[in-house]
C-alpha positions as CSV (number, residue, x, y, z in Angstrom):
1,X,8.3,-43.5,122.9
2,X,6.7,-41.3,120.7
3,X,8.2,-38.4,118.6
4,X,7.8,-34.7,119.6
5,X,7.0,-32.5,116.5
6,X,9.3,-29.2,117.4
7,X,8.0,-28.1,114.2
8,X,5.1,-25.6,114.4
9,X,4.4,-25.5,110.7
10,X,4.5,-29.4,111.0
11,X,2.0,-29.0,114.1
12,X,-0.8,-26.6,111.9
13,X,-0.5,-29.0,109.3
14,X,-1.5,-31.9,111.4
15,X,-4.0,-29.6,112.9
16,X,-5.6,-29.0,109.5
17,X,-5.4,-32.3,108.4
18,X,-7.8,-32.9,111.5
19,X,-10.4,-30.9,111.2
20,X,-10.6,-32.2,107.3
21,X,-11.1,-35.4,108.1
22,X,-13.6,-34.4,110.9
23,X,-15.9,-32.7,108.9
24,X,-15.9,-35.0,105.7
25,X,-16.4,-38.6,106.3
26,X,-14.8,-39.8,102.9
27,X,-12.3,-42.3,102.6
28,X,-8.9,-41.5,103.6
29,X,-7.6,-42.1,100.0
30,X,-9.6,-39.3,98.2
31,X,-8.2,-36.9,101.1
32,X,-4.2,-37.1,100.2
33,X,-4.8,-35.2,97.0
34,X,-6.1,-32.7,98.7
35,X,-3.1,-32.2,101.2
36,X,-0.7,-32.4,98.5
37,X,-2.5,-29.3,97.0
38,X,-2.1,-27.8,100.2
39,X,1.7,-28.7,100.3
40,X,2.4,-27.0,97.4
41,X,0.9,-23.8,98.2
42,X,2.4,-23.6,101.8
43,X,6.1,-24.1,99.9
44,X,5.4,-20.8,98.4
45,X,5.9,-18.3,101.3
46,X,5.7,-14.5,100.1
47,X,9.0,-13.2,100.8
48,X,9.7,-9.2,101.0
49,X,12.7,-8.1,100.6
50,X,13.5,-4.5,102.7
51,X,15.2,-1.6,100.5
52,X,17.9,-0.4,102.1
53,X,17.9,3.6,101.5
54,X,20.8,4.6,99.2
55,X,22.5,7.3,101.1
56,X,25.0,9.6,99.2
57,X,28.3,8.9,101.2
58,X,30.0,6.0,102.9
59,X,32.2,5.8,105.5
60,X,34.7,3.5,107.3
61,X,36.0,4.0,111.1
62,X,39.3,2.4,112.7
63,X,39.1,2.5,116.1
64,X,42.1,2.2,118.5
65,X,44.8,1.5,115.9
66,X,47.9,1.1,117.1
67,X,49.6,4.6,115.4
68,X,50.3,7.8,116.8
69,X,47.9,10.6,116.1
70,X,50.3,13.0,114.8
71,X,50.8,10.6,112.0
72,X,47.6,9.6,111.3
73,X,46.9,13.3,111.1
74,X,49.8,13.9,108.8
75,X,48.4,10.8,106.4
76,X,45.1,12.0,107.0
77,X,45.4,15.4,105.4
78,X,47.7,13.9,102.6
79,X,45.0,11.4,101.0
80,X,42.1,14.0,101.6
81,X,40.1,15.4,98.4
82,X,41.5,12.2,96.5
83,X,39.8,9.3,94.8
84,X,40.2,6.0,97.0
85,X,42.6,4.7,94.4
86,X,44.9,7.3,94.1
87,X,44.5,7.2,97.6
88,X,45.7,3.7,97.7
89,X,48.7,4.4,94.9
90,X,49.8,7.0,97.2
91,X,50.4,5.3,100.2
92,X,51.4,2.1,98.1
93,X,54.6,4.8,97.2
94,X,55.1,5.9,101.0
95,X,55.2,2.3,101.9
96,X,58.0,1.7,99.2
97,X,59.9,4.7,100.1
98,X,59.6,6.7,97.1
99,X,57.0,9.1,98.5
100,X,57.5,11.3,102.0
101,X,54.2,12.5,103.4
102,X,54.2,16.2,104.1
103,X,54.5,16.2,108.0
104,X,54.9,19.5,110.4
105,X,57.4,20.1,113.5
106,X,60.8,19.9,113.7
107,X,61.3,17.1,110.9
108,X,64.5,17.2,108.2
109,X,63.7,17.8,104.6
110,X,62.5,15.6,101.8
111,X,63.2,15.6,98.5
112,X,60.0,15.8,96.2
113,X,58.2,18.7,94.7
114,X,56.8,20.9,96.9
115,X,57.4,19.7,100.4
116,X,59.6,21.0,103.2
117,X,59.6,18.3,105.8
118,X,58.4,14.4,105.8
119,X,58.6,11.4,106.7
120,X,57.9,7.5,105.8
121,X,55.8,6.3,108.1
122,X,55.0,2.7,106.9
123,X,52.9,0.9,109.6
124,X,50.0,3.8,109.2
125,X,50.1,3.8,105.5
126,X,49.2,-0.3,105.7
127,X,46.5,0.6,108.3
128,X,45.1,3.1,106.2
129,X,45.3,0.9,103.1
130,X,43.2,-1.5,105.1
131,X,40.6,1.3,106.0
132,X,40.6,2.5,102.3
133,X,39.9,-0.9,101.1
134,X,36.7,-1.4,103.7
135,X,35.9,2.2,102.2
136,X,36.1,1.7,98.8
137,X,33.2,-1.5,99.3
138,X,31.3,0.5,101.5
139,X,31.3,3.4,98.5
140,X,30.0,0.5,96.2
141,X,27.5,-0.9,98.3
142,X,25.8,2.6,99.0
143,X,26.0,3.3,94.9
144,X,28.3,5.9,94.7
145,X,30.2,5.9,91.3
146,X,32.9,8.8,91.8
147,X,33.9,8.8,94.9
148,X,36.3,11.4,96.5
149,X,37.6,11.8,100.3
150,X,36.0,14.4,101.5
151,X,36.9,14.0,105.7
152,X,40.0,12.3,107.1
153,X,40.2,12.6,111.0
154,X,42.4,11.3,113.5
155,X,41.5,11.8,117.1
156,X,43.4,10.6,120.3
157,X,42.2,7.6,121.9
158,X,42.5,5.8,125.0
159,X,45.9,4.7,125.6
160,X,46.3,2.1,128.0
161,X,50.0,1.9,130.1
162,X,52.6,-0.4,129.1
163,X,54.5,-2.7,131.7
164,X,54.0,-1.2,135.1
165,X,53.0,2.2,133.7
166,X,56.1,2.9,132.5
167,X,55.4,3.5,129.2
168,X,52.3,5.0,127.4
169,X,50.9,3.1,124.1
170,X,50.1,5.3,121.4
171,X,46.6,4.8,120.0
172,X,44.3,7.0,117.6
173,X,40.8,6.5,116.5
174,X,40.5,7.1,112.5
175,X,37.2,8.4,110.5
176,X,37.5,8.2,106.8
177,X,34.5,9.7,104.4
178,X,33.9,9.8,100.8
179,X,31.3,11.4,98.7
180,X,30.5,11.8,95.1
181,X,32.6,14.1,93.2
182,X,30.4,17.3,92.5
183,X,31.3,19.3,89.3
184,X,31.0,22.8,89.8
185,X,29.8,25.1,86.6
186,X,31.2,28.2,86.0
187,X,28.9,31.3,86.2
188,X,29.6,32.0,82.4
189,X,28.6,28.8,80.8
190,X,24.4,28.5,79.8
191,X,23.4,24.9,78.8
């Protein structure tokens, strides 16, 4: 049997090498320097490489994570206008109990300076330490060097039913951005 070439590089090589020896009747053995010549500049392929526009935020999304939105909104408006790792420090202290996150309704006090009512809610924070992790590469990938949270959101999502309907899941879909830190001047200061 003979070999199929699956190869179509191989195939316009052969192709070449055809029509060469068609058109000059020379011996065979003055021809193989020539296609080694050719080799060589065929291994060389021109390879572009695309620019990916630098944009001047980064963002990361979790969708459908398995927290209640009033949380997620409550954690959400606690890490906002904060660097990613002071983000992260934050809810590092929330997971180990030494720091409530300010929460609304009918919740008891906390002890802390300058909060009313919170709670610990530990499961969220290690979700959103995992979204601020994914945020923080994205932030390095698009070239930011300072970057600060500048939207938290937590929206409702679909919730499906538990067994026999009984019981609703709770779900929430979470969109984190940063963007560089701008420094405002005051009016009164000339440079």
């Amino acid at each position: 049997m003979t070999e199929k070439n699956y190869n179509p590089q191989q195939k316009e090589k052969k192709a070449i090498k055809k029509q060469e020896v068609a058109k000059v009747d020379a011996p065979v053995e003055a021809k193989k320097p020539e296609i080694k010549e050719e080799k060589a500049e065929v291994k060389k392929p021109e390879v572009k490489k695309k620019e990916i526009p630098k944009k001047d935020y980064a963002l990361a999304n979790g969708q459908s994570l398995h927290i209640s939105t009033k949380t997620a909104g409550a954690i959400c408006r606690f890490i906002k206008k904060k660097r990613i790792p002071d983000a992260i420090k934050d809810l590092d202290d929330v997971i180990k109990l030494r720091r409530a996150v300010p929460m609304k309704g009918e919740i008891p006090h906390r002890k802390g300076k300058g909060i009313m009512s919170g709670r610990f809610p530990k499961r969220a924070a290690e979700d959103f330490k995992i979204l601020l992790r994914t945020l923080a590469g994205n932030a390095n990938v698009n070239g930011l060097e300072d970057p600060v949270i500048a939207e938290a959101i937590a929206n409702s999502a679909s919730r499906p039913y538990g067994r026999f309907g009984r019981v609703q899941k709770k779900r929430t879909h979470v969109k984190i951005v940063v963007k560089e830190k701008v420094i405002k001047k005051k009016s009164g200061d000339k440079e």
